[in-house]
C-alpha positions in Angstrom: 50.8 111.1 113.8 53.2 110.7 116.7 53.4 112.6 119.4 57.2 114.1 120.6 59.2 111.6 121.8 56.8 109.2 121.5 57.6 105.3 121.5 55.5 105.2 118.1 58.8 107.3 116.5 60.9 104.1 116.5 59.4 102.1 113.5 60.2 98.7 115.4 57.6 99.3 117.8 54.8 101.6 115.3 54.8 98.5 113.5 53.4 96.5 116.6 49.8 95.7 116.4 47.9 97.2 118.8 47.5 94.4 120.9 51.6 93.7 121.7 52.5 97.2 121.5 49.9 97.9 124.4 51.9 94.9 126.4 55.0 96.5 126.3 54.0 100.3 126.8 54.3 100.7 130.6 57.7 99.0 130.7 59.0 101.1 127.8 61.1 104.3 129.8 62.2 107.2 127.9 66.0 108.1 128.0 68.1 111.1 126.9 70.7 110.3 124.6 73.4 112.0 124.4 76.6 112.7 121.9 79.5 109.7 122.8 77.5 108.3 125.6 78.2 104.7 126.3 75.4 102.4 125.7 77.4 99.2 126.4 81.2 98.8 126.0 82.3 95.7 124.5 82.6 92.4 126.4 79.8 94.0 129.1 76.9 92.8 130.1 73.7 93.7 128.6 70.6 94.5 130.7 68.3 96.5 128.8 67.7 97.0 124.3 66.9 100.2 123.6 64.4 101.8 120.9 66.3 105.1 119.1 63.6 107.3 118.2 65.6 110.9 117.3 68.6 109.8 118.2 71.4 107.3 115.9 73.9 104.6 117.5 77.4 103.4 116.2 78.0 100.4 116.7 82.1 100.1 116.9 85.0 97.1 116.7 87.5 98.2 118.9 91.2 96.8 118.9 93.6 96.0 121.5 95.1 99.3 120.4 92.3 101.2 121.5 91.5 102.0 117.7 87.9 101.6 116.4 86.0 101.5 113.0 82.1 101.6 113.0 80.5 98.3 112.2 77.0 99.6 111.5 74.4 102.5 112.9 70.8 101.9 113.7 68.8 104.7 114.8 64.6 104.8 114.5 64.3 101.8 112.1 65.4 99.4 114.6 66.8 98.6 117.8 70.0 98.4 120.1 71.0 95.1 122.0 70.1 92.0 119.7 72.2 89.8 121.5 69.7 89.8 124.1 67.5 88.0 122.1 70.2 85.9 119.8 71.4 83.6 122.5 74.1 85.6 124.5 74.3 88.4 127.2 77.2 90.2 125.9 79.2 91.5 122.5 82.4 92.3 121.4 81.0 95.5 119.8 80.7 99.2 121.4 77.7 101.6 121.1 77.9 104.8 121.0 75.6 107.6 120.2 77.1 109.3 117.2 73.6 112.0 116.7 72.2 113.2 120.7 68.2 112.5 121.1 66.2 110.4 122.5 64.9 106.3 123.2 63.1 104.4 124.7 64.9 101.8 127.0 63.4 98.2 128.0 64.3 95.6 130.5 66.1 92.7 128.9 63.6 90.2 131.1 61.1 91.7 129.6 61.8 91.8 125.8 62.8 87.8 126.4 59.5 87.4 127.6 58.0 89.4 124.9 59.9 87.2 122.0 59.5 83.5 123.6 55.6 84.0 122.9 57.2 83.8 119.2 54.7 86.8 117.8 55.1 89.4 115.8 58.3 91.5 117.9 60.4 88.2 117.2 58.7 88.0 113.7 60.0 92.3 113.0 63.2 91.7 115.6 64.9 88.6 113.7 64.3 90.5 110.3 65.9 93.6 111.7 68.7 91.5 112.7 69.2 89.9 109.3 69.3 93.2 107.9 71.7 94.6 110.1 74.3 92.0 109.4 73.8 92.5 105.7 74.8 96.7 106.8 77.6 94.9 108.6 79.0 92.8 105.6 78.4 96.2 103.1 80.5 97.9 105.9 83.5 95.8 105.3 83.0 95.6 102.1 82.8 99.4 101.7 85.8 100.3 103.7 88.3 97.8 101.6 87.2 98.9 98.3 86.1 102.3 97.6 87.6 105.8 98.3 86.9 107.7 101.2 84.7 110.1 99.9 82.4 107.6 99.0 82.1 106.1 102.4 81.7 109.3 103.9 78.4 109.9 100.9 77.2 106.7 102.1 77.8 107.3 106.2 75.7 110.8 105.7 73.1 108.9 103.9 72.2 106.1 106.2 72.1 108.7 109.0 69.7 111.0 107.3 67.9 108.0 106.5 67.2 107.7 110.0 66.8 111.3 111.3 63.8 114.0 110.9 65.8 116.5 108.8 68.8 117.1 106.7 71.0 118.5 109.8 73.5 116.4 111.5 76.4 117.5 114.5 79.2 115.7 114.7 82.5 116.9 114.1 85.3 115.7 112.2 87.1 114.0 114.7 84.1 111.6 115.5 83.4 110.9 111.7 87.1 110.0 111.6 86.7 107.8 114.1 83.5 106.1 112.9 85.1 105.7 109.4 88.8 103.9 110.8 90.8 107.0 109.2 92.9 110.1 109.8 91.4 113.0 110.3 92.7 114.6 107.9 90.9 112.0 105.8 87.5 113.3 106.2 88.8 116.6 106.2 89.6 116.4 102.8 86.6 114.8 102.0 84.4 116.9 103.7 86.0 119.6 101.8 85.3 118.1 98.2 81.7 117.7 99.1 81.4 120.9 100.2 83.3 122.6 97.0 80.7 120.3 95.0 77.5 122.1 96.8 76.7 118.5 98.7 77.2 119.4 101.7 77.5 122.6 103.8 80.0 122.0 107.0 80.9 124.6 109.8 81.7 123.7 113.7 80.9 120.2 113.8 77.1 120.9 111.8 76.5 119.1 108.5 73.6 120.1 106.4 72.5 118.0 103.2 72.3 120.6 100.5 72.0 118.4 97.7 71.2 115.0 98.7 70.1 113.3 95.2 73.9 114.5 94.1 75.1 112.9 97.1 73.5 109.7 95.8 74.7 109.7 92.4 78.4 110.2 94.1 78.2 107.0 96.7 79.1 103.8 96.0 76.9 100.6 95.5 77.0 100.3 99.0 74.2 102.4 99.9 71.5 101.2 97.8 72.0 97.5 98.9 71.6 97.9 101.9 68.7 100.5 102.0 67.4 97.7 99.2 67.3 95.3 102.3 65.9 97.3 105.1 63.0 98.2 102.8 62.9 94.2 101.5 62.7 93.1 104.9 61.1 95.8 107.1 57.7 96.8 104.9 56.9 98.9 108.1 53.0 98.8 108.8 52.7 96.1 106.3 50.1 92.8 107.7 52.7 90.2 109.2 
């Protein structure tokens, strides 16, 4: 079992052998993170990836206009900052943490060190990244076709895919955002989950009251790409 707020809560790094998570131990550093903080703006530079273990990540597109849409979330199944490893120091993305805990936060230098010896982090970190763009591609996907409540199904379940419980704060505004709509959008939405006993919301606190209903009311979208994390993460798994 892992201990609280221990670097073993981020799958990425349980699934380590003992050996390479050992190496990177004393430079991990535990962080707070908190609702809507920063953790690179798009177009910055990128110093450090960080390791969510109880806490999730948006990653956002952000026009010109100053409007966003989310792109993808990662939270304890991965990491934050693959550009650091795919070539470039920089994205036009933003992350953002959408659900407050905590991570653990690494020195870019080091986590290039750590994947030019070509060993099992690059092995887990380029499949992590492959399944990430397939979320990305589902994203788009899911936005320009199905209805809103259906996103929203599928934003709640890949979020309690990667928290402890069934709970979640974050208020309507923030969803809004996350999703590219009005407010009065998710609102709505919100509302017809609720009437249907999915959901319970009050005050910006969500709690799953019916979750396999949930699934049976979310689009396609969901499955594939949980189908893909699980295809190409078997956590613990010999690699």
């Amino acid at each position: 079992m892992s201990l609280p707020n221990s670097p073993l809560q981020n799958h990425l790094l349980d699934a380590l052998p003992a050996e390479d998570y050992a190496r990177l131990l004393p430079d991990l550093e535990l962080i707070p993170m908190p609702l809507g903080w920063s953790v690179y703006e798009s177009g910055g530079h990128i110093d450090h990836v960080y390791f969510p273990t109880t806490s999730i990540v948006s990653l956002l597109y952000v026009t010109e206009s100053g409007a966003s849409t989310e792109i993808a979330i990662a939270g304890n199944e991965g990491l934050i900052g693959i550009s650091l490893f795919m070539g470039g120091e920089s994205t036009p993305s933003r992350a953002v943490v959408q659900s407050e805990g905590h991570g653990y936060r690494l020195q870019g230098n080091t986590l290039k060190r750590e994947f030019a010896l070509g060993g099992n982090l690059q092995h887990l970190a380029l499949r992590y990244t492959q399944a990430l763009i397939t979320q990305m591609a589902q994203t788009a996907v899911c936005n320009r076709h199905h209805a809103l409540d259906q996103q929203l199904c599928r934003w709640l379940l890949l979020s309690m895919d990667r928290l402890p419980g069934d709970e979640l704060r974050m208020t309507q505004e923030l969803i809004a955002n996350m999703l590219g709509v009005r407010r009065e959008g998710v609102t709505q939405a919100a509302g017809e989950l609720q009437a249907a006993g999915l959901i319970h919301y009050s005050r910006g606190h969500i709690i799953i009251l019916d979750r396999a209903k949930l699934q049976q009311r979310v689009c396609e979208c969901y499955q594939v790409v949980k189908t893909e994390y699980d295809r190409l993460l078997p956590y613990k798994l010999p690699l």
